[in-house]
SERO-4910 file (N, C-alpha, C, O; in steps of 0.05 Angstrom, whole numbers):
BEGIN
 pado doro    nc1    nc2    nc3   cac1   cac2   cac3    cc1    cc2    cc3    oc1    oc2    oc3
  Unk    A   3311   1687  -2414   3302   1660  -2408   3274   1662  -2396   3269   1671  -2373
  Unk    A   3257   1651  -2417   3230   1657  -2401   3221   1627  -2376   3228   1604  -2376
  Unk    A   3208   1637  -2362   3200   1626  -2333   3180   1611  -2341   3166   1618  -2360
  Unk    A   3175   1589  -2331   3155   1562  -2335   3139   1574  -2325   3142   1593  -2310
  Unk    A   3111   1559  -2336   3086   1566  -2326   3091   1557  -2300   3107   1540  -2291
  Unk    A   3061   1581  -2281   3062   1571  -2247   3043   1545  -2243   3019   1551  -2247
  Unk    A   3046   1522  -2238   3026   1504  -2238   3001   1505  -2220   3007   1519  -2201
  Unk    A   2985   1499  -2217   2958   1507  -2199   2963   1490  -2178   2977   1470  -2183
  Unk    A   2954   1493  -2154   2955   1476  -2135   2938   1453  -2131   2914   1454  -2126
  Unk    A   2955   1427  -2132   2920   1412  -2126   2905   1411  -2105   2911   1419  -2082
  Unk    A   2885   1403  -2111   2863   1411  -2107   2865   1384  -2073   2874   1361  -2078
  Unk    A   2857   1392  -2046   2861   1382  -2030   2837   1351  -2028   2814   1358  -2031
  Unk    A   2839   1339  -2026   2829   1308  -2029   2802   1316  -2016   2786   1307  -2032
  Unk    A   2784   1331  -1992   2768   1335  -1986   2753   1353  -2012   2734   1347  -2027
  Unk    A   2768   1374  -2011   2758   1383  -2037   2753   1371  -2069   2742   1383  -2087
  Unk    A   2762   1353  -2069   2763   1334  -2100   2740   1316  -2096   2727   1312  -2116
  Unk    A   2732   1305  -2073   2715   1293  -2063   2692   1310  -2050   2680   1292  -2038
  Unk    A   2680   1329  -2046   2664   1352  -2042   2657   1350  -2018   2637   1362  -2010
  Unk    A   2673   1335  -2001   2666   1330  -1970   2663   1361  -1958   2678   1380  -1966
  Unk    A   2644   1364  -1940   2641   1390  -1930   2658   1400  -1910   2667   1381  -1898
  Unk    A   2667   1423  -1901   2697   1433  -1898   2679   1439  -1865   2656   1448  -1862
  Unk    A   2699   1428  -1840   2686   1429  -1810   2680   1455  -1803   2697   1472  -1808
  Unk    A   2657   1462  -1789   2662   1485  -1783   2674   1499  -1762   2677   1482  -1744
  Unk    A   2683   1522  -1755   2694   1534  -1736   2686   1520  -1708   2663   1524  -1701
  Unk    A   2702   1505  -1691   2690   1500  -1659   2668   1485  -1666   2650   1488  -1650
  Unk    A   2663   1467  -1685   2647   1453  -1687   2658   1418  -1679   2642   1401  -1671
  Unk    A   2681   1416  -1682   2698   1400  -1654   2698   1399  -1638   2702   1378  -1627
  Unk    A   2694   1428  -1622   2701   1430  -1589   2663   1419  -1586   2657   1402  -1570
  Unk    A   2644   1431  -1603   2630   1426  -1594   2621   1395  -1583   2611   1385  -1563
  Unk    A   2630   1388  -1608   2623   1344  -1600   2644   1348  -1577   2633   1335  -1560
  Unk    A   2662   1355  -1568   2680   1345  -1555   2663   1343  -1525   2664   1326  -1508
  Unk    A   2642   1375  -1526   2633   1382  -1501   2603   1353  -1498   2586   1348  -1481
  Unk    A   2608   1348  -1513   2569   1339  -1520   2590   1307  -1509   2586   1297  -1487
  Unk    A   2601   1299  -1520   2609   1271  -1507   2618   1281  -1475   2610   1268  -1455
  Unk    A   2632   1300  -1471   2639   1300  -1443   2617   1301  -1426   2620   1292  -1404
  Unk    A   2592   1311  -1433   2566   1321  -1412   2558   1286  -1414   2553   1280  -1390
  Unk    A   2556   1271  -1425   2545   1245  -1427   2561   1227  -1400   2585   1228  -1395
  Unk    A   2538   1211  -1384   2552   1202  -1370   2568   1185  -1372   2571   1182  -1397
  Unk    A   2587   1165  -1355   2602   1143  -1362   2596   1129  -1358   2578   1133  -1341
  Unk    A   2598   1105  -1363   2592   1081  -1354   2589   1080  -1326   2568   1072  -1318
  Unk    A   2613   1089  -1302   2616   1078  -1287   2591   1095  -1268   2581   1090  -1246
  Unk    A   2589   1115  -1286   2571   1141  -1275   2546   1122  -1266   2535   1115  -1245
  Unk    A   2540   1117  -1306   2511   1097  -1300   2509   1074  -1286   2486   1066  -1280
  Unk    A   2525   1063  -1280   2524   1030  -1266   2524   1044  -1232   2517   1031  -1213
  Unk    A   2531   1063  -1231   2537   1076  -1201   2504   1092  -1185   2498   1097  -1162
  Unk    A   2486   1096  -1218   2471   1106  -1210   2440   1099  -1213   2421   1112  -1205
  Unk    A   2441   1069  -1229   2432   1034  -1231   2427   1039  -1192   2410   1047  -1177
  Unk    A   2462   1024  -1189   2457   1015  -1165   2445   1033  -1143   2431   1022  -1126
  Unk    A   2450   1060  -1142   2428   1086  -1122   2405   1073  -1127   2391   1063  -1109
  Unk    A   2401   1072  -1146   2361   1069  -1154   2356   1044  -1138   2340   1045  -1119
  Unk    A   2369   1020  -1144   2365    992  -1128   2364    996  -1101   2345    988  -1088
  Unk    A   2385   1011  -1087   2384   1011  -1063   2362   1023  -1044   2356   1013  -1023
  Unk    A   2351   1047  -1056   2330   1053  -1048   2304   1040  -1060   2281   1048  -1055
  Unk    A   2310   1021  -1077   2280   1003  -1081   2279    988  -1059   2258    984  -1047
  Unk    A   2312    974  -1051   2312    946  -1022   2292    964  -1002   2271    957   -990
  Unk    A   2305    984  -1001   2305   1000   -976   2267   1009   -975   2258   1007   -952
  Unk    A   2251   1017   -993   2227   1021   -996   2208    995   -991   2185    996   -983
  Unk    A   2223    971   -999   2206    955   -991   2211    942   -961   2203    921   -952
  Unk    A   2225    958   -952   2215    947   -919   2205    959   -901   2203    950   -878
  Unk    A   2196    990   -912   2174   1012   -899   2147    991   -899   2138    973   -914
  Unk    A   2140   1000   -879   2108    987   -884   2087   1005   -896   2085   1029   -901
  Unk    A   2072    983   -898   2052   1000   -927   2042   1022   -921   2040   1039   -938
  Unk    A   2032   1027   -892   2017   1061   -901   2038   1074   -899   2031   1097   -893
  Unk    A   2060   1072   -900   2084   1105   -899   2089   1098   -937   2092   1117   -952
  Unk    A   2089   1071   -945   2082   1079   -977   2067   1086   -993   2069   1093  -1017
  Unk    A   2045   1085   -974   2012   1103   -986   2020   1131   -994   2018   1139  -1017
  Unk    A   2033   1153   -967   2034   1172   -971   2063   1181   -993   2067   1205   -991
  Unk    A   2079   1170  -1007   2098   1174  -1018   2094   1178  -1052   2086   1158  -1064
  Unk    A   2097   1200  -1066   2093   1201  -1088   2114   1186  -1114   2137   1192  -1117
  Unk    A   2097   1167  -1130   2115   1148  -1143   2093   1141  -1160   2070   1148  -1156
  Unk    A   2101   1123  -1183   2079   1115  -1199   2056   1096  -1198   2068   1080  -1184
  Unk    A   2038   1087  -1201   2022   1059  -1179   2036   1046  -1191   2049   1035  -1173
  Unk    A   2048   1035  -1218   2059   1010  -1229   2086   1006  -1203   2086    985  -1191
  Unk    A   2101   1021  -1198   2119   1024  -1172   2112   1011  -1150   2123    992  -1140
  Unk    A   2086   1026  -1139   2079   1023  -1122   2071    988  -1103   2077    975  -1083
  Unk    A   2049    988  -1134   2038    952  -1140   2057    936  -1138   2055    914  -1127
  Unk    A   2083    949  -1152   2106    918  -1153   2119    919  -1116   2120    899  -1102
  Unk    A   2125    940  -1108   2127    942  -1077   2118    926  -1063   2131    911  -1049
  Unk    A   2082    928  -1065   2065    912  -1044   2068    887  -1052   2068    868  -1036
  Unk    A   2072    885  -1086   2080    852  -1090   2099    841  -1083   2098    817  -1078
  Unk    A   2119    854  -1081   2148    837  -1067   2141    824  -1035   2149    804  -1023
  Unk    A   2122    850  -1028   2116    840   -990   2104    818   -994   2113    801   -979
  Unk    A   2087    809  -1007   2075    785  -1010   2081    758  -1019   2068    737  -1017
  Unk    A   2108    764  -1033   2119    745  -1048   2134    729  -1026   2146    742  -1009
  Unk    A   2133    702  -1024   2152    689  -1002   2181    671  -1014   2201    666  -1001
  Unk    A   2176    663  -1040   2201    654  -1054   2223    666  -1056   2222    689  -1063
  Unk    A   2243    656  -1051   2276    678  -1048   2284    681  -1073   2303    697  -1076
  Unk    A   2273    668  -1099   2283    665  -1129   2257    693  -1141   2264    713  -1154
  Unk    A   2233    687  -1134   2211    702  -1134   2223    734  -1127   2232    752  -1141
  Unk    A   2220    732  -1103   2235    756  -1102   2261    766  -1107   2264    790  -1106
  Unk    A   2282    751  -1114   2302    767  -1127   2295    772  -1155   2308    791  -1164
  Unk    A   2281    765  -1168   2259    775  -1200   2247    803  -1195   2249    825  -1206
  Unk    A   2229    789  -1163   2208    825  -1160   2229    840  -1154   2226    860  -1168
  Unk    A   2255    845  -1138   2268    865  -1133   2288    874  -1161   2300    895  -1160
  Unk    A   2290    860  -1181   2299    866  -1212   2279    886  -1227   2285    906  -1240
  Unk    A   2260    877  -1223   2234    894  -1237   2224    919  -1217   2214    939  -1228
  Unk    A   2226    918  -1196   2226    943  -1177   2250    970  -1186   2250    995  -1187
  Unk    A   2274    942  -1193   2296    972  -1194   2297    975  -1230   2312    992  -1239
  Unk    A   2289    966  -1239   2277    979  -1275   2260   1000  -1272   2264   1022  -1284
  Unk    A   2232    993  -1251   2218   1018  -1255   2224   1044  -1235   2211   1065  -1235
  Unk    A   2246   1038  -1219   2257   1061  -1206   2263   1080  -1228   2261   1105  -1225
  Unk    A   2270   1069  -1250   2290   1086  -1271   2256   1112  -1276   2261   1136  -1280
  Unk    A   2238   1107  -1274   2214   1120  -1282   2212   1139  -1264   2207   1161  -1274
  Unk    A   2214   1139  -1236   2203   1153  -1214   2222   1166  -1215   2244   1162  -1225
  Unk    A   2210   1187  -1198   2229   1209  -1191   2242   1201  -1158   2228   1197  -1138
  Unk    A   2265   1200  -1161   2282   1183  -1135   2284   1210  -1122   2260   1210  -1124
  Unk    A   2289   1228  -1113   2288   1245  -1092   2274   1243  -1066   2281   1234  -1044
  Unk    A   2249   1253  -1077   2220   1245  -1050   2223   1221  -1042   2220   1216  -1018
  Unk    A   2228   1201  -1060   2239   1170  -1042   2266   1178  -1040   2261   1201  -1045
  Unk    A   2287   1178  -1038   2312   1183  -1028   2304   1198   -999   2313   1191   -977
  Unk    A   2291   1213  -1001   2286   1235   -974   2271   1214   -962   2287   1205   -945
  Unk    A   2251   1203   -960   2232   1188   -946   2248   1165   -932   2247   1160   -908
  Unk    A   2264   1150   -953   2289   1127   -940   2304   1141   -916   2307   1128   -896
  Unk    A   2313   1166   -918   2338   1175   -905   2328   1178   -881   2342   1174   -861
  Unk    A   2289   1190   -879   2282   1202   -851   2278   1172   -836   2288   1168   -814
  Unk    A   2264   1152   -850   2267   1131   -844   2282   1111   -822   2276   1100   -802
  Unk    A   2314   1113   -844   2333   1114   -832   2341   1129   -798   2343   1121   -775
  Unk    A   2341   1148   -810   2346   1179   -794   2330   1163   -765   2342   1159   -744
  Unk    A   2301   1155   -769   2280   1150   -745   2293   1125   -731   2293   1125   -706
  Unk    A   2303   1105   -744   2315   1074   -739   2337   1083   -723   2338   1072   -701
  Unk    A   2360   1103   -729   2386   1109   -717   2369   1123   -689   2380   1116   -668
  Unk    A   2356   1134   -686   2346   1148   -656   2340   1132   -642   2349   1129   -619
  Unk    A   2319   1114   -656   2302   1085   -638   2331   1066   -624   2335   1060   -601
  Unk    A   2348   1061   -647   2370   1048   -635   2382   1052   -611   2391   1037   -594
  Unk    A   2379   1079   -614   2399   1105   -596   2377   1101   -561   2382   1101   -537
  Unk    A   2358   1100   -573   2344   1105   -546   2347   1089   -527   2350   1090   -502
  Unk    A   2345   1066   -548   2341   1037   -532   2364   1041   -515   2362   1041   -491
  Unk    A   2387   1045   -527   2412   1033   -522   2420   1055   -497   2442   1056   -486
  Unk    A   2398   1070   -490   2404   1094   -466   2400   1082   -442   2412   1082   -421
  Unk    A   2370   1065   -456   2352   1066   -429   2362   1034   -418   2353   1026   -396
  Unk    A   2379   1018   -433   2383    993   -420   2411   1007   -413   2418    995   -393
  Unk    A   2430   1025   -418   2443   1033   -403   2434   1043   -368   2444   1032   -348
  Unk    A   2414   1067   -368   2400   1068   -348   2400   1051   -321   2408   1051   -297
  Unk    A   2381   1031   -346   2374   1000   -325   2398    987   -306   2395    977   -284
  Unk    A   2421    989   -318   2440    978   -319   2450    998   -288   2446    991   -265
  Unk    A   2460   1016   -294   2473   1034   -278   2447   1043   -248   2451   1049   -224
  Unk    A   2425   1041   -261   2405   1050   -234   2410   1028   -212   2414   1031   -188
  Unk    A   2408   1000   -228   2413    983   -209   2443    968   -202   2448    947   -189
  Unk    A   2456    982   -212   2493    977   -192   2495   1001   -175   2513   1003   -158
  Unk    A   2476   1023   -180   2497   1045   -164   2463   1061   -146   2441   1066   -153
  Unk    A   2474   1061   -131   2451   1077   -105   2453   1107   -120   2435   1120   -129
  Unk    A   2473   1111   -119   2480   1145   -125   2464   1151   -153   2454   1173   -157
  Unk    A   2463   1130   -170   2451   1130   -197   2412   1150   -186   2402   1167   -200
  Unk    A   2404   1143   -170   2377   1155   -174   2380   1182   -172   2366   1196   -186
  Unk    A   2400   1197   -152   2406   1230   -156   2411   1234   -188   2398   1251   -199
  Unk    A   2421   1225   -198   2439   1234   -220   2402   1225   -244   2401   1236   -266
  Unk    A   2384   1211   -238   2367   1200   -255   2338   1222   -245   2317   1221   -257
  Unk    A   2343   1238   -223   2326   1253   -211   2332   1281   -219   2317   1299   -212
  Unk    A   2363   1288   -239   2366   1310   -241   2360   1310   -267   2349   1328   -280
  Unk    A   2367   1288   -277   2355   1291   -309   2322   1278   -314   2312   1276   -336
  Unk    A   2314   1272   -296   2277   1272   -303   2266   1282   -281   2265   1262   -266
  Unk    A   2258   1300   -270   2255   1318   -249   2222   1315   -243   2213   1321   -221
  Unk    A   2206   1306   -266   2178   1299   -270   2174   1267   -257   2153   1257   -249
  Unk    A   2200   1254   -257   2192   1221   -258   2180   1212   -229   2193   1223   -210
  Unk    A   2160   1195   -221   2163   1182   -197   2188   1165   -178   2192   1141   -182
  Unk    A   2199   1174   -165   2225   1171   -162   2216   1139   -137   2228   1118   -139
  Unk    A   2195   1144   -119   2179   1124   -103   2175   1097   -120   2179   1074   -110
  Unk    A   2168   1101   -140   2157   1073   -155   2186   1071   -174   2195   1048   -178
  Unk    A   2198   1092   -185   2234   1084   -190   2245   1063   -171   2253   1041   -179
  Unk    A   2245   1070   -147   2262   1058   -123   2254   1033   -114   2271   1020   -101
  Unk    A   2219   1019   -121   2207    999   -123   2222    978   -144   2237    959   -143
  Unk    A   2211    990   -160   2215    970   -193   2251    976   -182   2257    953   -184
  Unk    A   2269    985   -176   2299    979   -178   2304    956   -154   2321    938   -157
  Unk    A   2291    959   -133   2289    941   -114   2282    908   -125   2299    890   -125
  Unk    A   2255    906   -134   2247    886   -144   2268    870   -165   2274    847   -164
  Unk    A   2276    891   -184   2301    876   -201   2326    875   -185   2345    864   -197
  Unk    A   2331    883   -160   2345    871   -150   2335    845   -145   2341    824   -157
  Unk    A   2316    849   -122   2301    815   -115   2309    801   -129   2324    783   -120
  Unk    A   2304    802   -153   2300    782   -181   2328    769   -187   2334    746   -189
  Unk    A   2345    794   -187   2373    782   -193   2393    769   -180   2416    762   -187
  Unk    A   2380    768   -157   2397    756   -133   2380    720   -134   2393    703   -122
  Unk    A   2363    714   -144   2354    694   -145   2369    661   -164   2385    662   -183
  Unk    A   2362    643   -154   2378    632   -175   2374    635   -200   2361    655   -203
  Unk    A   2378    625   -216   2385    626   -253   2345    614   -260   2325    623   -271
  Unk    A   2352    598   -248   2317    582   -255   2294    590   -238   2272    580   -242
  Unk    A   2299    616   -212   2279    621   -204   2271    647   -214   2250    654   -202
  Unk    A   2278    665   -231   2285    690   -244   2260    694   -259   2257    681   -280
  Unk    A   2246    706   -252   2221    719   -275   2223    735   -299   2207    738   -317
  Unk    A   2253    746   -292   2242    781   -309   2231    806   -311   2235    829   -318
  Unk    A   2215    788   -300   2183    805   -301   2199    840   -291   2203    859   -307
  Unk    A   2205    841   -268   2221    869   -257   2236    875   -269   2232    898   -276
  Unk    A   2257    864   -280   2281    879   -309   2260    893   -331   2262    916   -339
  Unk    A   2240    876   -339   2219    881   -361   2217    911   -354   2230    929   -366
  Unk    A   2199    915   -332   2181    928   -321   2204    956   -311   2200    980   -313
  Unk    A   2223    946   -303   2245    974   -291   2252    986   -326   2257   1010   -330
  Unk    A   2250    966   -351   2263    977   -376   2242    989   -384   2249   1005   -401
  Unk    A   2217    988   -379   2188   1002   -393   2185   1023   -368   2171   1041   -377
  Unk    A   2188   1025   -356   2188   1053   -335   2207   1083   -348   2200   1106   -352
  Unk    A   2237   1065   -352   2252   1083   -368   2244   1089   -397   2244   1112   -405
  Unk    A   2238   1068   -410   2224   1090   -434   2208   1108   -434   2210   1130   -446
  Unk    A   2186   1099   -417   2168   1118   -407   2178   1150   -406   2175   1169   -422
  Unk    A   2188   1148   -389   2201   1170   -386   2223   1192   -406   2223   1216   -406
  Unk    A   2237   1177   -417   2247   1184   -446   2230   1190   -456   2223   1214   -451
  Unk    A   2216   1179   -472   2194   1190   -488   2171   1206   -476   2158   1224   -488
  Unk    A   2167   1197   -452   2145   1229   -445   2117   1206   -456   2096   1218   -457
  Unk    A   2117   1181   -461   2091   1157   -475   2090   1143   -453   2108   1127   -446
  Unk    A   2065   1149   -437   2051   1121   -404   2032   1107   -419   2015   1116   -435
  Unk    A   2036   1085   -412   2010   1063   -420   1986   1083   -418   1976   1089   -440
  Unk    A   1973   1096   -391   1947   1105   -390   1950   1135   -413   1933   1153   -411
  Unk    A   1968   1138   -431   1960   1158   -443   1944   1143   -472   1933   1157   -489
***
């Protein structure tokens, strides 16, 4: 009994159609090439970085933006927002500020915001020492040892004046009260913090 012919195999539908056959890891590769692409949430995340340090650049004043490297078209729309006084006006200039952020290189401004910052959190800090100071020099007698061990340079004679006088002052009624000595005892203490006298 002879055996039927072997029939040929057909021919696979890519092949009948001459579609070109994938190559090896040539999948993984798109797979890698969409994964390196950011996401959406990446980009909308990194939109809003750029904006924030545009708000934040335009409330340096202008010569610390002189020295900052960025493009003049940047630069120009910056000084234009300071000048702009409309609240509709400027929510436009700060739209077009954070478009051309997309151009600059945000680092050196990222760094320049942060020292910025960085300078605002100390100033805060200082203040918030020296009206402590004020505060404690004049409730507590014992306060000037403890203000003589930590400024050892300060006039402790004209300390003990100006704390006197803001006493004066505060013992006065509500409507006879100058200030003037609270002023003057709070600008003594910076003074001194900072190591900055009027006559320098």
């Amino acid at each position: 009994m002879s055996s039927s012919p072997r029939r040929a195999a057909a021919p696979s539908p890519d092949a009948e159609h001459g579609a070109p056959t994938a190559l090896p890891g040539a999948e993984a590769d798109t797979a890698a090439l969409f994964d390196e692409r950011p996401s959406k949430t990446q980009r909308k995340k990194a939109s809003h970085d750029l904006q924030a340090i545009g708000e934040a650049l335009v409330e340096m004043p202008a010569s610390r933006l002189e020295g900052l490297a960025m493009p003049d078209i940047l630069r120009d729309a910056l000084h234009e927002y300071k000048r702009t006084r409309s609240h509709e006006a400027r929510r436009r200039q700060m739209q077009y500020i954070g478009k051309l952020m997309r151009r600059a290189d945000p680092e050196p401004l990222r760094e320049a915001v942060a020292a910025m910052q960085l300078g605002q959190a100390k100033d805060a800090l200082a203040l918030h020492q020296a009206e402590h100071w004020r505060v404690v020099l004049l409730a507590d007698e014992a306060a000037l040892e403890r203000w003589a061990a930590e400024f050892p340079g300060s006039d402790l004679q004209q300390l003990r004046s100006l704390v006197r006088a803001a006493r004066k002052d505060a013992a006065m009624a509500p409507e006879q009260r100058s200030g003037r000595a609270f002023r003057e005892l709070f600008r003594f203490i910076r003074q001194q913090q900072t190591g900055v006298h009027d006559d320098d």
